[in-house]
C-alpha positions in Angstrom: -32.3 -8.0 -22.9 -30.3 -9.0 -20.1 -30.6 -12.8 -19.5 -30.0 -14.2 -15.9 -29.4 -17.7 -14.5 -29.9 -16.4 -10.9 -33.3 -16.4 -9.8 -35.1 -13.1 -9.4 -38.2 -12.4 -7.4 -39.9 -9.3 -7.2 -42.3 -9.0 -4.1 -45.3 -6.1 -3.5 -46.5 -7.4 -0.4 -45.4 -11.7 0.7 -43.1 -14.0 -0.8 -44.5 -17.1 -1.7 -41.5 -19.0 -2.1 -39.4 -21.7 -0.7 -36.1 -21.2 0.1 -33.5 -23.7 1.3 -32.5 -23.0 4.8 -31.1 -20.3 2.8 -28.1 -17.7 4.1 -29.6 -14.0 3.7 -27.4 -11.1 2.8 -29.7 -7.9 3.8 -29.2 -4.1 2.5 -29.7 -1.8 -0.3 -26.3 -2.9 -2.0 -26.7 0.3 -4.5 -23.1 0.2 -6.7 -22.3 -3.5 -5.3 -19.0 -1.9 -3.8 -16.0 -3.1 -1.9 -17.6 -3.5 1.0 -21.0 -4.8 -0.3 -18.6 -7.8 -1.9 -17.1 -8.6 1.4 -20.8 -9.6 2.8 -21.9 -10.9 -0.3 -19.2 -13.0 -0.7 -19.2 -14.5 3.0 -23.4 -15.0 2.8 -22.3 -17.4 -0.6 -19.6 -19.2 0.9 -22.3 -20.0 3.8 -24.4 -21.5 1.4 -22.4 -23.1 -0.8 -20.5 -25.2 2.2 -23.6 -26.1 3.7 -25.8 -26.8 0.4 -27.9 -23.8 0.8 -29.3 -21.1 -1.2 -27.7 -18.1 -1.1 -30.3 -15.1 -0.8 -29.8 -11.4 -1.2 -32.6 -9.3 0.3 -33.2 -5.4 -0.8 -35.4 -2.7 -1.8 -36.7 -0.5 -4.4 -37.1 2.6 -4.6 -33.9 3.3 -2.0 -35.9 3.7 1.3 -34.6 7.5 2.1 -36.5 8.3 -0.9 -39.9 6.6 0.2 -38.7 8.4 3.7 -38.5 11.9 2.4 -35.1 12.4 3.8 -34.1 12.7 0.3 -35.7 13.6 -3.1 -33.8 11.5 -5.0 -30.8 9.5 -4.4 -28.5 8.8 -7.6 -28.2 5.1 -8.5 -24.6 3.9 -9.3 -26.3 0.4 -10.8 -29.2 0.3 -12.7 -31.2 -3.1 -11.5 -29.5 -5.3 -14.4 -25.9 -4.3 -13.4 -26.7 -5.2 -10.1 -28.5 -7.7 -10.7 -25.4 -9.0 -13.0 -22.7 -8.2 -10.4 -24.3 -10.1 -7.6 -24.9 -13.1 -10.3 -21.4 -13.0 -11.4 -20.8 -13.2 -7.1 -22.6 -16.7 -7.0 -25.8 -15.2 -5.8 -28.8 -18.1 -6.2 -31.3 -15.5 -5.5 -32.3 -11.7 -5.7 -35.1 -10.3 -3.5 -36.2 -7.2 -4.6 -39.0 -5.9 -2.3 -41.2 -2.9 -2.9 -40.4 -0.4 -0.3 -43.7 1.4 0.9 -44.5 3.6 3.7 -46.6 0.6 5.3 -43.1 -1.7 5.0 -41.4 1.1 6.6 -43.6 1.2 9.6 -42.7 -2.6 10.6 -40.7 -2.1 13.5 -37.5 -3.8 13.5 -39.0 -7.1 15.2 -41.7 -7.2 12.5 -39.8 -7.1 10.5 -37.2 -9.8 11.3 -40.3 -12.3 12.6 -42.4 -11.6 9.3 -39.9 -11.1 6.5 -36.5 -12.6 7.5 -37.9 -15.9 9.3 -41.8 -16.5 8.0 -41.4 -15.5 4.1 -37.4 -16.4 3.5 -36.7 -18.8 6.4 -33.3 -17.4 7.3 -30.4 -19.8 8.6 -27.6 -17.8 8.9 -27.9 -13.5 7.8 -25.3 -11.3 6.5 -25.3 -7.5 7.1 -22.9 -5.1 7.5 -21.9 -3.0 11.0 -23.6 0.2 10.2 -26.9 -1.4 8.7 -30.0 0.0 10.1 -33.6 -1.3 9.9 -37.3 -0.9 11.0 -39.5 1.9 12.2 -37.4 4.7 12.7 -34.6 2.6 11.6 -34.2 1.2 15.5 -32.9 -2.1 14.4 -29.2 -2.9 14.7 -26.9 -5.4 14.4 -27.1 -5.5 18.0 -31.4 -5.9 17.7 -30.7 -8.7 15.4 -28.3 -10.5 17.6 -30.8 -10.1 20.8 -33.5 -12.1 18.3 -31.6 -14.9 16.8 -31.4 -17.3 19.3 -35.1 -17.4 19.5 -36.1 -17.1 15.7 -33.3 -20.2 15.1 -30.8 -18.7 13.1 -27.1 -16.9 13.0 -25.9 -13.0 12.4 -22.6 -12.6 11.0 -21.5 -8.7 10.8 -19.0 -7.6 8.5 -16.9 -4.9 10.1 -16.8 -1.6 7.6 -14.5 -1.1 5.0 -11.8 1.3 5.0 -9.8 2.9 2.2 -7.6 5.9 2.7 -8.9 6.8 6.3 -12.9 7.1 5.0 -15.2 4.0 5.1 -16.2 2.5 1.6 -19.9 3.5 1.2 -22.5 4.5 -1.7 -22.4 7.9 -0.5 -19.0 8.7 -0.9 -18.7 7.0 -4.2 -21.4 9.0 -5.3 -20.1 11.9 -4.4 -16.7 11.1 -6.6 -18.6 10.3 -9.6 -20.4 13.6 -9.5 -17.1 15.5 -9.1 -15.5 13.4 -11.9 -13.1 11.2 -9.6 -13.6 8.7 -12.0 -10.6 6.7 -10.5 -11.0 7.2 -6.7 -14.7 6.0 -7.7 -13.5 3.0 -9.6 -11.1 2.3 -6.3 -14.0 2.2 -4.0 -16.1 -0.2 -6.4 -13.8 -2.7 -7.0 -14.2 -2.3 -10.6 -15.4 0.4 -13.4 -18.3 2.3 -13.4 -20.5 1.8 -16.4 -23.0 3.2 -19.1 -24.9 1.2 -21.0 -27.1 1.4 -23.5 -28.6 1.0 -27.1 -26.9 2.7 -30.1 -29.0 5.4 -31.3 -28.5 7.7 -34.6 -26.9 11.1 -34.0 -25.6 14.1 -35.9 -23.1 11.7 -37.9 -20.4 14.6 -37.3 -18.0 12.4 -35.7 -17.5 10.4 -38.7 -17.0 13.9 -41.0 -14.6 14.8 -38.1 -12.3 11.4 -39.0 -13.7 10.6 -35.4 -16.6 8.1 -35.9 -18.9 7.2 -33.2 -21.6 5.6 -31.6 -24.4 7.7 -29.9 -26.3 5.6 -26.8 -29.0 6.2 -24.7 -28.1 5.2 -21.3 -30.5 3.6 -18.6 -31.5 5.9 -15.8 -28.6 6.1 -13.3 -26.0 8.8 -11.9 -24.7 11.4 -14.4 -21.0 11.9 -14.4 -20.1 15.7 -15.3 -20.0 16.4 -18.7 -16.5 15.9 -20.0 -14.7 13.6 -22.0 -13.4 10.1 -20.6 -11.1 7.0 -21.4 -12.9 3.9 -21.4 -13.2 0.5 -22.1 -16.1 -1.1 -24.5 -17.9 -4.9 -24.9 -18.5 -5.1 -27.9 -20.2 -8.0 -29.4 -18.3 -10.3 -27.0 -14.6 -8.3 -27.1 -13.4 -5.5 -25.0 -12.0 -2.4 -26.9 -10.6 0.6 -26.0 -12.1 4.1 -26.3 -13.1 7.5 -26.0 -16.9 9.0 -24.7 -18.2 12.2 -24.4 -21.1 12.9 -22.3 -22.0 16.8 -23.2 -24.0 18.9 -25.4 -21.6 19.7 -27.8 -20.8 23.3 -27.4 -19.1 24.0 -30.5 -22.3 22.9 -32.9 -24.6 24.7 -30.5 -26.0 21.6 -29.3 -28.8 21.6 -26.2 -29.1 17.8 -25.1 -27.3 16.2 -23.4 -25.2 12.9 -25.7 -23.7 10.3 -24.7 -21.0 9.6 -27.6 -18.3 6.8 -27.8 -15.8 6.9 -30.1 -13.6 3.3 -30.2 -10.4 3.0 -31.2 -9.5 1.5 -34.4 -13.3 0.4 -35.0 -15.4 1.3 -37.6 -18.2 -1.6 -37.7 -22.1 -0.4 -38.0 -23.5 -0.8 -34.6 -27.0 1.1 -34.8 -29.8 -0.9 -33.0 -26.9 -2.7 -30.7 -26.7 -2.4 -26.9 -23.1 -1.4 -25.6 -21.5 -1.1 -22.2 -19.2 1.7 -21.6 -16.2 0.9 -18.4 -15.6 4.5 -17.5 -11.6 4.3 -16.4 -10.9 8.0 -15.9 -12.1 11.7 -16.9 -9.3 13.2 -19.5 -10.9 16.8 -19.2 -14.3 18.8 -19.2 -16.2 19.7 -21.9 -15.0 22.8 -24.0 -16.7 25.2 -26.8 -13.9 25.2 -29.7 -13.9 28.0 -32.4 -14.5 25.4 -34.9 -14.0 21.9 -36.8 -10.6 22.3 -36.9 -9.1 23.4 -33.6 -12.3 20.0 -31.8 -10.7 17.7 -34.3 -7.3 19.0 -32.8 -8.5 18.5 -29.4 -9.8 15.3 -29.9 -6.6 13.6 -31.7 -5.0 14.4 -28.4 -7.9 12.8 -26.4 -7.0 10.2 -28.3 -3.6 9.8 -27.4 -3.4 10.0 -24.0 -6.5 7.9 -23.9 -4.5 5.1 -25.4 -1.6 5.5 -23.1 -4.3 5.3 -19.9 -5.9 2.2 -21.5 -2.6 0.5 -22.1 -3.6 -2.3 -19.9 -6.8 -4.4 -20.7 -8.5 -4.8 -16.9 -10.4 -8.3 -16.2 -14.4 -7.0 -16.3 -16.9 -8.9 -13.7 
């Protein structure tokens, strides 16, 4: 179990907490990206110069959902990798508010008079341009700016981000992952994106294959397409290099769906042991091989180019 110094609070309906005149980042912040960072980052250096808490504010579920503009929106994070990215960011503080239809029928005044200056007692808030809020989602930056004066604090806006032409958002990253863009993906966040989870027992193939590895079962979160991928690994405190497959196995038949890691030059018991999986980039798709022979082929040449891709260890967050 993930073990955090930064302080988390969970709210269903008030806060009942007392913040230091505390700078507020707002927004859903799903995958922590590029542009997330850039607000995050100027909401800590806020606090930290003027000896303040540093607060981020967001929801769960995602809001569209609870809307029913969407049935279901992908996460990119599960709540402890985000919760450990915006830690690792100098965060004090993680809000995480229940998002209900009642919440969602503040309007955007309520909501900044109620939430933003009665329960966290905002100084100085962080948002990005595009960020929308209240019934209807009527607020803007623009709503927020009108109010400050009045309520006693400051808006800062972070102008979007941009990379190759396209703004940096959740959605687009989403949309790379699901196509296998592992890279472009990895661009956008600033960093790789993970799988985690605890090692689990499997068919024990890999290991008759000369291929050990280690079967997880991953939190709830987006689902790359099946395929195999060059990764990285923490493992007990180091960082190794490897090789996953997430598929069902065509060539033994198999139904579910595994998530299985092979690492390089590792050969240690790890049943019972929570792992983190860096995605770095998507070697091929899954295939259906006659036999034994012709996957173990296959996979020795995974292998290889995996370690020419992985030549370089990055610097995880």
């Amino acid at each position: 179990m993930t073990t955090f110094n930064m302080e988390i609070i969970r709210v269903r309906e008030k806060i009942y907490h007392k913040f230091n005149a505390p700078s507020v980042a707002l927004g859903n912040f799903d995958g922590v990206h590029l542009g997330h960072q850039e607000i995050l980052k100027r909401a800590v250096a806020a606090a930290r110069a003027r000896k303040r808490d540093s607060v981020v504010y967001t929801f769960d579920p995602h809001p569209r959902v609870v809307l029913n503009k969407a049935p279901a929106i992908p996460r990119i994070t599960t709540f402890n990798e985000r919760a450990e990215i915006l830690e690792h960011l100098g965060v004090d503080v993680l809000v995480t508010a229940e998002f209900t239809p009642e919440f969602a029928a503040q309007t955007a005044e309520e909501f900044v008079r109620n939430v933003l200056v009665e329960e966290l007692g905002v100084r100085e808030l962080f948002i990005g341009e595009n960020y929308r809020f209240g019934k209807g989602r009527a607020g803007t930056p623009e709503t927020l700016k009108a109010l400050a004066p009045e309520m006693g604090f400051k808006v800062h806006v972070a102008p979007c981000m941009v990379i190759g032409d396209k703004r940096v958002s959740s959605s687009r990253i989403r949309e790379h992952l699901l196509r296998g863009e592992i890279r472009e993906a990895n661009v956008l966040l600033g960093r790789e994106f993970t799988v985690e989870g605890k090692v689990i027992h499997g068919h024990h193939r890999g290991k008759a294959l000369g291929f050990p590895t280690a079967n997880i079962r991953p939190e709830e979160k987006l689902v790359p397409p099946q395929g195999v991928y060059a990764a990285y690994c923490k493992i007990r405190g180091q960082t190794r290099t490897a090789v996953m497959n997430i598929g069902r196995n065509p060539t033994f038949k198999g139904r579910r769906v595994s998530y299985e890691v092979h690492i390089l030059d590792f050969n240690d018991d790890l049943y019972g042991e929570t792992i983190k999986v860096y995605l770095v980039d998507r070697l091929r798709a899954e295939m259906a091989f006659t036999g034994p022979d012709q996957l173990v082929a296959q996979i020795g040449k995974d292998v290889q180019r995996a370690r020419g891709i992985l030549s370089v260890l990055p610097q995880f967050p």
